[in-house]
C-alpha positions, 0 to 999 in steps of 0.5 A: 516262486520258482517254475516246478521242474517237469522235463524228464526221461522215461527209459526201458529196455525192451529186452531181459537178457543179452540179445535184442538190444534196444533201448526205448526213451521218452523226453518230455519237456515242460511245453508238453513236448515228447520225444522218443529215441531208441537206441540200437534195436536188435535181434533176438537170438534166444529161443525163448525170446523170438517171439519178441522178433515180429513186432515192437511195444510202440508205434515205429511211426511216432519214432523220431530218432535212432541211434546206433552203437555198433554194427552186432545183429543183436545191436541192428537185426530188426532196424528194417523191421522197424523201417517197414513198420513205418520208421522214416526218421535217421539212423546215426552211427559212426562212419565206420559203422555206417559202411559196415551195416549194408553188409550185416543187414544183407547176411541177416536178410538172407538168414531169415528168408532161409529160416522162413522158408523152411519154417514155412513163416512170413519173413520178417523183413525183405531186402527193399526194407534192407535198402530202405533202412540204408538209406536213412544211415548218417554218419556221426564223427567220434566225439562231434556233438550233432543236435537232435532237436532244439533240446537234445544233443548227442556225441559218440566217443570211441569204444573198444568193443568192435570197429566202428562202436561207439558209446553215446552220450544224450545231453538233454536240457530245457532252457534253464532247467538243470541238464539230464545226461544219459551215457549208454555203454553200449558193448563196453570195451577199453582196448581192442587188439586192432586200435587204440581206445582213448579215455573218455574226455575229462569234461564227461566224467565230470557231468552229472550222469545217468549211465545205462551200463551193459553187464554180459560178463558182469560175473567175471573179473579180468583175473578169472581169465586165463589165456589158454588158446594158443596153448589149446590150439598148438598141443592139437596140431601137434597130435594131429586132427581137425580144429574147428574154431567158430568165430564172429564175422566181424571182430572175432574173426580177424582177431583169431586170424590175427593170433594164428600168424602170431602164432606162425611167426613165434614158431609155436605153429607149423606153419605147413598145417593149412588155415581154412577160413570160412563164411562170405560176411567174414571174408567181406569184413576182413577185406575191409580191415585189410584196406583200412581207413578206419584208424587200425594201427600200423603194425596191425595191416598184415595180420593175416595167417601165411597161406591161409585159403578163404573158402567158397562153396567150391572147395567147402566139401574139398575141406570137409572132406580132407583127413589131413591136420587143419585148422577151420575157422568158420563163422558164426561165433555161436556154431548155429548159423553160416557154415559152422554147422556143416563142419560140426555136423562133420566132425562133431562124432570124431574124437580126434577134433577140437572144437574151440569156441572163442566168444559168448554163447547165448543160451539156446544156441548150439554152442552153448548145447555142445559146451554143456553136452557130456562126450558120448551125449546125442546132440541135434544140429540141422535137425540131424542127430549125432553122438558127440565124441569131439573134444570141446573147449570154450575160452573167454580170453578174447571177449570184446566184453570189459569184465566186471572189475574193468568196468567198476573201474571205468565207473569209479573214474565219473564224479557224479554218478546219479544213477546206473542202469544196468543192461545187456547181461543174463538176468542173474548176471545183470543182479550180480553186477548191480550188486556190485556197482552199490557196494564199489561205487558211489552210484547215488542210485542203482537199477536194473533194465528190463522190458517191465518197467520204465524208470523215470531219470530227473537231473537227479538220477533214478525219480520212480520207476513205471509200470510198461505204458507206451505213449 
């Protein structure tokens, strides 16, 4: 008689939408040996979500592996939370995401002992819990294999989505037990203006897999895009005022920056109108794409705008202040957080102001509120009140995000697709794109992640799914 199978993996997100990414998986083996991972764990930026913030569904202490597929706070605001909860094990990342996260941890930390004080709450982790959580980074090359335990490896393969990304795939196998593979997306791209995205290697998509699939613009094709930020930008400067670009610090910035000197050397902007660019963490980052190291392509080193002044707290009232035509890019991505909100406060009542976000707006920030507020509306920003007179445009041309037809595209390329867990999206985004994956695909099963149920993935895909119960 044949040995009755009984590895197997239980899987869940612990987050319903876009933010707080984290992915909780338990392996258990025949001999009764479990192990737990969780890859990424992030910050939920949703207000609806915060409460989730403070505490995890599971003891951090029997944790004993984390892994990481990009340097985003919504992928890696709340590891030193886990770290004081009691986390003691590694964190692997790539090498570049591993130089890059001191800097995002730091600016989180900072952001949430402002929020704390003035909200009068404990803050949720200290900079000694920051210093912690560093110290337990190890760096993993693209595409070298590294053993978590005697069953279970692990290999990172270049994504498109940011510097550094990565999608992860875990090969999970018990002696002669058929292998359970676990490919996570993570923030899904196939190109990046900044360096090359290399296909998956072949022997991947040939591995019978379970992939765990993000969906944030799982409602959009690539065709539903059209480009109109230069066209925005330069009829603006033209008839004159302020331009208020709210940008990511890490990959939006530079990738506006980088458009706005193709814009200077094309002639389709003055290259006289002055460029402010603002916010410490972004500023960090751009020195470092600056130096390289990390495989930018050549013609992608000198990417900066002519005469483009990085602002510090000396000369910010200077350029709030100034009446001339300017163009202020300003981090966050979002206009909730860093400086974007004393240039919003500003200007937002000035009908000579474009404000252009460039990036997903998550439901509650102030984005999102000024994006769906009618002109002459009252808008909140600090908690101060102003009537909203500001033109506001809003383009999805730049995404780090694959749209829908690109990843069905990148799906079809697998032969044996057990099952497609889809993840990372709002919640009728995610069932949107589920959809779809059952109707252009031939995924043998189709499920959507969230915080209420395990599913429980066999060599053959999608077993059963669980009610919540951590072990």
């Amino acid at each position: 008689m044949g040995t009755k199978l009984r590895s197997y993996v239980d899987v869940m997100a612990l987050h319903n939408d876009v933010t707080g990414s984290c992915n909780f998986l338990v392996v258990k083996m025949p001999t009764n040996e479990t192990f737990r991972i969780a890859v990424d764990c992030g910050m939920f930026q949703e207000k609806e979500n915060d409460c989730f913030n403070r505490n995890f569904p599971f003891d951090p202490e029997k944790l004993d592996c984390v892994l990481v597929t990009h340097n985003h706070v919504d992928h890696t605001g709340r590891l030193p939370l886990l770290v004081r909860k009691g986390y003691k094990g590694q964190i692997f990342c790539t090498p570049a995401t591993k130089m890059l996260m001191p800097l995002a941890l730091a600016d989180s930390c900072k952001v949430l002992k402002d929020t704390a004080r003035r909200n009068n709450t404990r803050q949720l982790y200290s900079e000694v819990d920051v210093q912690d959580t560093v110290a337990l980074l190890e760096g993993v090359e693209f595409e070298k294999t590294i053993r978590l335990n005697r069953y279970i490896k692990a290999t990172f393969f270049k994504n498109g989505h940011l510097l550094g990304a990565a999608m992860i795939l875990l090969q999970i196998q018990y002696e002669n037990e058929e292998p359970i593979n676990l490919l996570f997306t993570g923030d899904y791209n196939n190109r990046n203006m900044f360096f090359d995205v290399p296909d998956l290697p072949d022997w991947v998509k040939e591995l019978p897999v379970t992939i765990v699939q993000e969906s944030t613009y799982g409602n959009m094709d690539s065709a539903d895009i059209i480009p109109r930020f230069r066209d925005n930008i330069a009829q603006k400067t033209m008839s004159g005022g302020t331009i208020i670009i709210p940008v990511f610090s890490l990959g939006r910035s530079q990738e506006i920056l980088k458009i706005l000197r193709e814009m200077q050397d094309s002639g389709k902007l003055d290259r006289n109108i002055p460029i402010y660019f603002d916010g410490k963490l972004a500023i960090k980052y751009t020195h470092i794409y600056l130096k390289d190291g990390f495989g930018l392509r050549d013609d992608c080193l000198d990417f900066l705008p002519y005469d483009v002044v990085f602002v510090d707290d000396d000369i910010r009232d200077k350029v709030l202040n100034s009446s001339e035509t300017k163009i202020i890019v300003t981090t966050s991505g979002a206009g909730t957080y860093g400086p974007a909100p004393l240039y919003l406060q500003k200007f937002v009542s000035n009908p000579n102001t474009l404000i252009h976000f460039t990036g997903f707006l998550f439901e509650g920030s102030l984005g999102r509120m000024l994006k769906e507020k009618p002109a002459g509306d009252f808008v909140k920003i600090a908690g101060m009140l102003f009537k909203k007179y500001a033109e506001v445009k809003y383009t999805s041309e730049f995404s780090a995000h694959a749209k829908a037809d690109e990843m069905i595209d990148f799906l079809n390329e697998f032969k044996d697709i057990k099952a497609v867990l889809v993840n990372h999206g709002e919640s009728n985004v995610k069932d949107i794109f589920a959809e779809r994956i059952v109707n252009e695909t031939d995924a043998k099963g189709v499920a959507v992640l969230d915080r209420n149920y395990f599913f429980r993935i066999s060599p053959w895909g999608i077993a059963k799914s669980l009610s919540t119960k951590f072990f």
